[in-house]
TIMAR-818265 format. One record per residue (C-alpha): chain; residue number from 0; residue in one letter; y, z, x. Coordinates in steps of 0.05 Angstrom, whole numbers, always signed. Each point is the difference from the previous one (the first is absolute). Layout:
<recs>
{'A',NUM,'A',{Y,Z,X}}
...
</recs>
This chain:
<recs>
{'A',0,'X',{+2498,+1785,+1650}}
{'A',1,'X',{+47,+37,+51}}
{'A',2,'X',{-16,+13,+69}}
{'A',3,'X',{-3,+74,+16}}
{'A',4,'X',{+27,+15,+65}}
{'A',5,'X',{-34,+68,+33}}
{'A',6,'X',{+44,+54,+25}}
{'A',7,'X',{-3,+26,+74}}
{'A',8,'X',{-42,+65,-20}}
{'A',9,'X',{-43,-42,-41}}
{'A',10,'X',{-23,-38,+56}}
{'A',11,'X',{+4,+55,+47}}
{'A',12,'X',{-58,+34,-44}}
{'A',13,'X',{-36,-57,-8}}
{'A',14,'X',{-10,-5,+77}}
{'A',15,'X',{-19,+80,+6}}
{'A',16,'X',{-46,-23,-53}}
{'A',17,'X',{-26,-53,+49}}
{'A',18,'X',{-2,+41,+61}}
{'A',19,'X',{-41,+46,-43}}
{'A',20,'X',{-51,-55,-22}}
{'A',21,'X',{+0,-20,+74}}
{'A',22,'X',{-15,+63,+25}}
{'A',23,'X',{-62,+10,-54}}
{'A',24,'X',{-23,-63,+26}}
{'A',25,'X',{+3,+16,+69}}
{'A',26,'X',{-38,+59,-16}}
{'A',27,'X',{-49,-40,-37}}
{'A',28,'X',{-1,-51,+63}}
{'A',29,'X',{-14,+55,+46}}
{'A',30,'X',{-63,+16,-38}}
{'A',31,'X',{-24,-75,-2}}
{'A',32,'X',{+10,+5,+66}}
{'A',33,'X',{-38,+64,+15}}
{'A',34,'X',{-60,-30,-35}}
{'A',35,'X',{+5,-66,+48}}
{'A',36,'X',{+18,-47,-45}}
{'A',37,'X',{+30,-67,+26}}
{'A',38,'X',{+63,-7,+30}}
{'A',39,'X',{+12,-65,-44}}
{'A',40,'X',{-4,+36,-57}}
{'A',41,'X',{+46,+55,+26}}
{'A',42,'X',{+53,-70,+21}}
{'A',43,'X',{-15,-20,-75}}
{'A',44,'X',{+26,+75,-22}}
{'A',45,'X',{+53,-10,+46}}
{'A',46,'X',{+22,-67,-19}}
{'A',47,'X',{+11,+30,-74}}
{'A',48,'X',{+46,+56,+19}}
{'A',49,'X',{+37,-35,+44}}
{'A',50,'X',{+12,-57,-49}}
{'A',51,'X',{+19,+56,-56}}
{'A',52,'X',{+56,+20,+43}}
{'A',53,'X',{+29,-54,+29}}
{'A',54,'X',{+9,-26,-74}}
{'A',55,'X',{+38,+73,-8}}
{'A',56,'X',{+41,-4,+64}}
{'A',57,'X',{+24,-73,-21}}
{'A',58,'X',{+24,+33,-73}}
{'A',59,'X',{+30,+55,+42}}
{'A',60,'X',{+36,-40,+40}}
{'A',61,'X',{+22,-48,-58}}
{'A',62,'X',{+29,+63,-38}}
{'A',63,'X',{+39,+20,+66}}
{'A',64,'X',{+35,-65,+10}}
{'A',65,'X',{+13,-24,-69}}
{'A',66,'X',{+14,+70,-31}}
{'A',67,'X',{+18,+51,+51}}
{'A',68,'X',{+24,-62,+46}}
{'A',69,'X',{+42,-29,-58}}
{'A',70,'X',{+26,+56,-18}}
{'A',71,'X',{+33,+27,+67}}
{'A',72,'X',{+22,-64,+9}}
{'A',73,'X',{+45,+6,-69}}
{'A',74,'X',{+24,+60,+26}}
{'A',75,'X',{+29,-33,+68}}
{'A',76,'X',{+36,-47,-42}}
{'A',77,'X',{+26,+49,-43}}
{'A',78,'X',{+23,+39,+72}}
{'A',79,'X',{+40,-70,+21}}
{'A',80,'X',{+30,-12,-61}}
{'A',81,'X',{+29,+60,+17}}
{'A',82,'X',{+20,+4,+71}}
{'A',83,'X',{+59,-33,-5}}
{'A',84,'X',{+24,+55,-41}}
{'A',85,'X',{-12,+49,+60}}
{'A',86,'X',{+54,-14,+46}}
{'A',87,'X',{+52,+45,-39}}
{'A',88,'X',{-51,+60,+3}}
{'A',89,'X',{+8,+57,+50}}
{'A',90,'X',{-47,-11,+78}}
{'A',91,'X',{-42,+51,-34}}
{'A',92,'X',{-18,-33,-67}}
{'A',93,'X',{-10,-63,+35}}
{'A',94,'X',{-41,+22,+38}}
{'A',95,'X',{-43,+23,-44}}
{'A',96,'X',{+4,-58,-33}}
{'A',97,'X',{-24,-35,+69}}
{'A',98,'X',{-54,+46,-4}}
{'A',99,'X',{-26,-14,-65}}
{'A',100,'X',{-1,-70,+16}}
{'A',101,'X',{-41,+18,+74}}
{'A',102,'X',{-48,+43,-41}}
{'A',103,'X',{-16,-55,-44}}
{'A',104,'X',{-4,-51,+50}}
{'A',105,'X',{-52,+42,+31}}
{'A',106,'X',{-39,+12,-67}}
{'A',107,'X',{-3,-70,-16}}
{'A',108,'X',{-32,-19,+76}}
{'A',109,'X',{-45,+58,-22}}
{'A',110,'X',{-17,-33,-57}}
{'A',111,'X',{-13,-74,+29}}
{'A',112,'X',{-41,+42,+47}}
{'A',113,'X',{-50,+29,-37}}
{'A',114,'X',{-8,-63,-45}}
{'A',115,'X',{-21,-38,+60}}
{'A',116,'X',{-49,+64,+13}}
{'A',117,'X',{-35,-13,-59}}
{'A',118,'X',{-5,-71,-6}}
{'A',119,'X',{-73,-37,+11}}
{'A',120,'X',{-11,-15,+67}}
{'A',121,'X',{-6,-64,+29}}
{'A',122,'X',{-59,-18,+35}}
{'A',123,'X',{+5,-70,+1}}
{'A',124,'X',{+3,+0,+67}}
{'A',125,'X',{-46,+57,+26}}
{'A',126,'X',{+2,+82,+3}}
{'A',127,'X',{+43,-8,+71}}
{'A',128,'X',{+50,-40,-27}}
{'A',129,'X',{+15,+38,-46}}
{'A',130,'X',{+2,+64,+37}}
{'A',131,'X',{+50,-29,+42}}
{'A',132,'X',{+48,-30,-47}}
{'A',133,'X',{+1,+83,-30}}
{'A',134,'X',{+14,+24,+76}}
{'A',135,'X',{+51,-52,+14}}
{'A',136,'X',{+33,+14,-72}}
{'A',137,'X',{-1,+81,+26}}
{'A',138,'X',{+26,-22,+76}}
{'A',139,'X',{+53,-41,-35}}
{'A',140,'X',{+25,+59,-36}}
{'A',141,'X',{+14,+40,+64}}
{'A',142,'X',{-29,+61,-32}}
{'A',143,'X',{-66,+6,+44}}
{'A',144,'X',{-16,-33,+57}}
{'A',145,'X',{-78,-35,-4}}
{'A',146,'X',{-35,-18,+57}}
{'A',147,'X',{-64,-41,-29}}
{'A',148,'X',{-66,-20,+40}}
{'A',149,'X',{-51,-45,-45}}
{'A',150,'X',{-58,-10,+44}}
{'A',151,'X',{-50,-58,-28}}
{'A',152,'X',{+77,-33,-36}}
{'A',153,'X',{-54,-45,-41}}
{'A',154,'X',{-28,+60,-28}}
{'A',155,'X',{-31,-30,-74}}
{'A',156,'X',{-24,+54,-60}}
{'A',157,'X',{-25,-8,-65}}
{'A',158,'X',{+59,+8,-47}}
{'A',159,'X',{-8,+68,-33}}
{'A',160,'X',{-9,+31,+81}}
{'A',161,'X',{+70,-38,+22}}
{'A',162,'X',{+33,+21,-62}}
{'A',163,'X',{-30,+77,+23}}
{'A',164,'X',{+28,-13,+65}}
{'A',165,'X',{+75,-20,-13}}
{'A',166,'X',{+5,+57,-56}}
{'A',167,'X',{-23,+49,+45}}
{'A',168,'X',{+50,-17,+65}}
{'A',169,'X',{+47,-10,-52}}
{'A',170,'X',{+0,+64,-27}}
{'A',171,'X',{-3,+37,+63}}
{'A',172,'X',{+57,-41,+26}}
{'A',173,'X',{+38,+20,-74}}
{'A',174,'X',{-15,+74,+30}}
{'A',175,'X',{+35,+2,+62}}
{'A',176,'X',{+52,-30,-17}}
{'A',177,'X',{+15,+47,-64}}
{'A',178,'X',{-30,+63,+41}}
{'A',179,'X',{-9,-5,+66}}
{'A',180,'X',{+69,-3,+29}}
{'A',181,'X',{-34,-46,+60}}
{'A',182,'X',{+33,-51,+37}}
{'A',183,'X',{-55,-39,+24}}
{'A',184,'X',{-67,-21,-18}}
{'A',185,'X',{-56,-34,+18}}
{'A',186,'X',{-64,-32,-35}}
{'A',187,'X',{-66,-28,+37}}
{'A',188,'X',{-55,-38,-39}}
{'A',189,'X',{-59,-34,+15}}
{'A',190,'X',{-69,-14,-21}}
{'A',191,'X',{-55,+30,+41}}
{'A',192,'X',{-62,-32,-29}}
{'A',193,'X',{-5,+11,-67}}
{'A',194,'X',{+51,+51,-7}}
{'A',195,'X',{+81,-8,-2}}
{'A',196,'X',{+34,+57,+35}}
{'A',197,'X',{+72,+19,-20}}
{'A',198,'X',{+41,+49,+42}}
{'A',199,'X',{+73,+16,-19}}
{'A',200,'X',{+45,+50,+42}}
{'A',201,'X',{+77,+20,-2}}
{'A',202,'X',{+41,+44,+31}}
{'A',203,'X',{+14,+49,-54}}
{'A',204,'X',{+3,+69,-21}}
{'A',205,'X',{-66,+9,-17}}
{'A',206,'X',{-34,+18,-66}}
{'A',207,'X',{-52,+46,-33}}
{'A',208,'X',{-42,-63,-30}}
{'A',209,'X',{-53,+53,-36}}
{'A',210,'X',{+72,+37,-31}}
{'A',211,'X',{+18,-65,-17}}
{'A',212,'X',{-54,-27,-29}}
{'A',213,'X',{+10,+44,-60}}
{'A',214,'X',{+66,-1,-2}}
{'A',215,'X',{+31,-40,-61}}
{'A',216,'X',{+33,-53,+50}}
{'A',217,'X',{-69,-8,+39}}
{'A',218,'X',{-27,-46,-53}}
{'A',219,'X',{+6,-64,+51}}
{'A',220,'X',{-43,+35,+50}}
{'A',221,'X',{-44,+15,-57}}
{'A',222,'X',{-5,-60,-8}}
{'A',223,'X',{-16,-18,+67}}
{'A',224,'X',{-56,+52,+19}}
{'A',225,'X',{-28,-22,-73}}
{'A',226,'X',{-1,-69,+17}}
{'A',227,'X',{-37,+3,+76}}
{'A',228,'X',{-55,+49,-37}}
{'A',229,'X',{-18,-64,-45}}
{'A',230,'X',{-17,-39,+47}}
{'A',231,'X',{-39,+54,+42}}
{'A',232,'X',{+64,-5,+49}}
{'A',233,'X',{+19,+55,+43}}
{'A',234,'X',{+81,+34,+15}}
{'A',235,'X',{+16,+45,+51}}
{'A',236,'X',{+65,+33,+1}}
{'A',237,'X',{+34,+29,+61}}
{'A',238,'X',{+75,+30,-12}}
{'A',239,'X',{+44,+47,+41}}
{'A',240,'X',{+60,+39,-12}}
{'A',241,'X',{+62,-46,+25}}
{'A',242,'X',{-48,-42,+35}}
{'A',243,'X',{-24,-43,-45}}
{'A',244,'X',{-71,-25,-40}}
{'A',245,'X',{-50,-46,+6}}
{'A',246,'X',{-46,-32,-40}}
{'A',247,'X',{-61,-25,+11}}
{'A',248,'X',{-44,-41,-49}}
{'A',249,'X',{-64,-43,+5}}
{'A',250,'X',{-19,-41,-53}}
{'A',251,'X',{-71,-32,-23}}
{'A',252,'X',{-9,-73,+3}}
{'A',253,'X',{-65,+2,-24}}
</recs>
């Protein structure tokens, strides 16, 4: 039989689908957990969703490089077959030509870029390891400027709550740098008994987070808020015009 190969909108439906499903069961969580049932079995719930989508971000991130990925990269060729061919063209055709070529430069780093988003995590070697390979990856880039403080470094979780963790910087991180327009950042965590506190700032513009929240592109924080409810976590949200925001989360151990 031949292998079917899903289109970009298919899979982009298939994860509102998810995030859909995820937010029922957070919903449904948030009851168990109003009736004081045990936080294992809210870990177990956890363990499930998270597992669900990481299987989806991997397929995402498989369809971006060998599709998407694949495909741009055709198109480059195609582009220096052909610059040879430029040099009898008028300054202003080439460069337009030059600036087809930057544009997909920069679409292909976009691309590479949100594959490694969505790819599984891993923890191999603990929730701060892998925090701070992601903050060096961002410092490397130049575009934002991290400043990180991991008190308790050895800081050990089950699984499902490291998982939580990363996903959650992570997409807050994704946010300033597509929104926020902030030069610098700065994250603090550390585990005060049996909770994990998470605070990230930048330097930003600032942002109406209960607009945004039901605005199309506020899925991520979605997302977010959804996930600290399930496990009975709490997010506070500070943000000023051309200021800057802050969050500040506190997640359950146990």
């Amino acid at each position: 039989m031949a292998a079917t190969t899903q289109t970009g909108k298919e899979i982009n439906e298939e994860k509102t689908s998810s995030l859909k499903k995820l937010l029922e069961a957070g919903r449904t969580l948030q009851q168990a957990g109003n009736h004081h049932h045990p936080f294992n079995e809210k870990l177990e719930w956890i363990e499930t969703l998270i597992h669900t989508e990481e299987l989806e971000r991997r397929r995402f991130a498989e369809y971006l490089n060998d599709e998407l990925g694949a495909m741009l990269a055709g198109i480059k060729l195609k582009f220096s077959s052909i610059e040879k061919d430029t040099l009898n063209l008028s300054v202003d055709s080439k460069e337009s030509f030059n600036a087809g070529v930057n544009l997909l430069d920069d679409a292909i780093e976009q691309i590479r870029n949100l594959a490694h988003h969505e790819m599984p995590i891993n923890m191999d070697f603990g929730l701060t390891n892998a925090i701070n390979n992601l903050v060096n990856r961002i410092n490397d880039s130049a575009l934002l400027a991290i400043q990180i403080h991991i008190i308790n470094s050895e800081i050990s979780l089950p699984i499902a709550l490291e998982t939580t963790a990363y996903r959650i910087l992570q997409e807050l991180l994704k946010n300033i740098l597509y929104h926020s327009k902030a030069i610098n950042s700065s994250i603090f965590i550390y585990q005060h008994g049996s909770t994990l506190l998470i605070e990230i700032s930048d330097d930003g513009i600032g942002f109406n987070y209960q607009k945004e929240l039901h605005h199309p592109r506020g899925l991520g924080l979605k997302k977010i808020f959804q996930r600290v409810q399930m496990l009975g976590g709490k997010i506070d949200v500070l943000s000023t015009q051309k200021i800057g925001t802050k969050f500040s989360i506190e997640l359950p151990l146990k």
